[in-house]
C-alpha positions in Angstrom: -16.3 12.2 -5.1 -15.1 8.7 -3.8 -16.4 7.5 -0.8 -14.4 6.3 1.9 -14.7 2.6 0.9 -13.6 2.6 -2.4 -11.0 5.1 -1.0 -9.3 2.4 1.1 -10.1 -0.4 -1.9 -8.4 1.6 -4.3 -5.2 2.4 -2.1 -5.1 -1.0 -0.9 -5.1 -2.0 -4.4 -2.5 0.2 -5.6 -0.4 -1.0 -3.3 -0.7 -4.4 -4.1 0.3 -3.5 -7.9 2.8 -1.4 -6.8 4.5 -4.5 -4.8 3.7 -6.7 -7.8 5.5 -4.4 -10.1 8.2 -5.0 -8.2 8.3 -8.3 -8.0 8.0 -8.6 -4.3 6.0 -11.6 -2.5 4.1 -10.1 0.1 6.2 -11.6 2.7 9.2 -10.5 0.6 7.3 -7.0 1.1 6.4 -7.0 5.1 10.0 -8.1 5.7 11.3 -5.0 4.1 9.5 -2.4 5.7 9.4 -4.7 9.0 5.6 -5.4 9.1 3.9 -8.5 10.3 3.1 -10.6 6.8 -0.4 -10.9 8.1 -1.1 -7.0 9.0 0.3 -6.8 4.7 -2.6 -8.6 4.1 -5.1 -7.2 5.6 -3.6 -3.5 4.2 -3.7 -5.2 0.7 -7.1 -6.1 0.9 -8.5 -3.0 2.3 -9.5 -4.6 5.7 -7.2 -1.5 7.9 -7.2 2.2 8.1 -3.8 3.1 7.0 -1.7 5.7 9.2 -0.1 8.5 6.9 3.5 6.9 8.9 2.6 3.3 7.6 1.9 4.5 4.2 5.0 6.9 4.4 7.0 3.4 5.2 5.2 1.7 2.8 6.0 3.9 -0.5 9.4 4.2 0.8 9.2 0.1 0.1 8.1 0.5 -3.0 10.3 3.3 -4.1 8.0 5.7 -4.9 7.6 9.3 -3.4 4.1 10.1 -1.6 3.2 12.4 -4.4 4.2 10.0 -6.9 1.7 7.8 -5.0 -1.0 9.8 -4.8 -0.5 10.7 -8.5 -1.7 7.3 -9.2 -4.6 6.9 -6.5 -6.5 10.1 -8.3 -6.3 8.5 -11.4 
């Protein structure tokens, strides 16, 4: 089992791809789903406890659904 941590690191991280993969900056990004740039950040690098409402907003961003997204976080 994952711990909490490497939990948040690894959704952090997917996200980050995610936005990569579609070719977003991440101010690009936080514009979109009308987040400060500088709370992006600190989501991307795993420094903030996501809300399941911010990461609802943030797949819709990305286009993906949250099953879809959670999918890719178990493997």
């Amino acid at each position: 089992m994952k711990s909490k941590n490497t939990d948040l690191e690894t959704v952090s991280k997917l996200i980050k791809e995610l936005r990569l993969e579609k070719g977003f900056s991440q101010e690009e990004f936080s514009n979109l789903i009308q987040i400060d740039r500088k709370y992006a950040s600190l989501i991307e690098k795993g420094d903030k406890n996501l809300s399941i409402l911010m990461l609802k907003k943030i797949t819709r961003g990305l286009e993906i659904s949250m099953e879809d997204f959670f999918r890719k976080f178990e493997n």
